[in-house]
Each structure stands twice: as structure tokens, then as C-alpha cells.
C-alpha positions as CSV (number, residue, x, y, z in Angstrom):
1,X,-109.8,155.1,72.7
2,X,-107.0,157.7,71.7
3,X,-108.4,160.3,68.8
4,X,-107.0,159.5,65.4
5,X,-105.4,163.0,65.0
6,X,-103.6,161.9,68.4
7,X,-102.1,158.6,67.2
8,X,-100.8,160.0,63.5
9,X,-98.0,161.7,65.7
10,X,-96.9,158.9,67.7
11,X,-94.0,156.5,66.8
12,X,-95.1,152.6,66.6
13,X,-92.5,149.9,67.3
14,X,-92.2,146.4,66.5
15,X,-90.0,143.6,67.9
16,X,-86.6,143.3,65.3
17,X,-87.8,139.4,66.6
18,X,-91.1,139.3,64.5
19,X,-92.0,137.7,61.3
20,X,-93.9,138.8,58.6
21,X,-97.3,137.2,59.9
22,X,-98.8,138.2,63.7
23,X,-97.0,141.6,64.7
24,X,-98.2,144.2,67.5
25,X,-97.0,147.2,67.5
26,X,-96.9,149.6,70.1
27,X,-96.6,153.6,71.0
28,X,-96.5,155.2,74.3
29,X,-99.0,158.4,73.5
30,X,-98.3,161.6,75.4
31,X,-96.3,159.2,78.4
32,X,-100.4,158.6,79.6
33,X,-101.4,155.6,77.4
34,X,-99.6,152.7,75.9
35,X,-101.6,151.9,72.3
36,X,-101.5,148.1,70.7
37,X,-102.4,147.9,67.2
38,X,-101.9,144.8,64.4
39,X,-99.3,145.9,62.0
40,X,-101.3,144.6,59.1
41,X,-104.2,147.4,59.6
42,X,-102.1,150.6,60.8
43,X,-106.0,152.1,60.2
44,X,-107.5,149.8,62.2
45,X,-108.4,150.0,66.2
46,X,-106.2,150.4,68.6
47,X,-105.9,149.0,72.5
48,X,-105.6,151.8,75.1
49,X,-103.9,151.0,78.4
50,X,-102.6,152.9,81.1
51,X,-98.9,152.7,81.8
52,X,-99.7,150.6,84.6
53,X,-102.4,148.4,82.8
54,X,-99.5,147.5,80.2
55,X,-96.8,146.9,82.9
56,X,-99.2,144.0,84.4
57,X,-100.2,142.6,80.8
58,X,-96.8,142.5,79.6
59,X,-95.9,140.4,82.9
60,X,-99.0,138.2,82.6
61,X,-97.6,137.6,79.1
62,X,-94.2,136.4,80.4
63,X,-95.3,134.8,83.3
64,X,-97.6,133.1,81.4
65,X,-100.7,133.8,83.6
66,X,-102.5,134.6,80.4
67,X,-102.1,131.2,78.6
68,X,-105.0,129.6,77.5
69,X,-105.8,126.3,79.6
């Protein structure tokens, strides 16, 4: 977990795709961690991974390898 002072200076983005319900965003924090947060609690926790962490969860996402069965 990223210090709050930390992730005050880093730029979040959301998906132009998303509603106004279940939105992620997400910063890259000093090129050495990728943070996740719910963009209905900007104060509330945020997932840490590493570049390469994110790189394989984003392509479990779209591969679909994550899917509940």
C-alpha cells in the first residue's frame, strides 16, 4: 500500500466507456506501481500492483481466465 501523500499527486483515469455505477479507476504511481481504486470512494483503499502484476490481470480479465465458474 502506496502512502496517501504519494497518491494525492497521481492522475486517476476512467474508461470514457463507464457508466455512472461500478467504475475503477487507475494511476501508474512513480512508473513502479499501478493503483486501482472504486471511483465512488476516491478516500477509500487502493490495489497496489506491480507493472507486471497489472499486465497479467488485465490479460486474465480479457482472456477471461478470471471469470467466475
Amino acid at each position: 500500500m502506496q502512502e496517501p501523500s504519494t497518491l494525492e499527486a497521481v492522475i486517476w483515469r476512467k474508461s470514457s466507456l463507464s457508466g455512472d455505477g461500478n467504475c475503477i479507476e487507475v494511476a501508474t504511481v512513480k512508473g513502479e506501481v499501478v493503483g486501482v481504486r472504486d471511483s465512488k470512494d476516491a478516500a477509500g483503499p487502493v490495489l497496489a500492483f506491480s507493472p507486471t502484476a497489472w499486465t497479467g490481470f488485465v490479460s486474465g480479465l480479457k482472456t477471461r481466465q478470471l471469470d467466475r465458474r
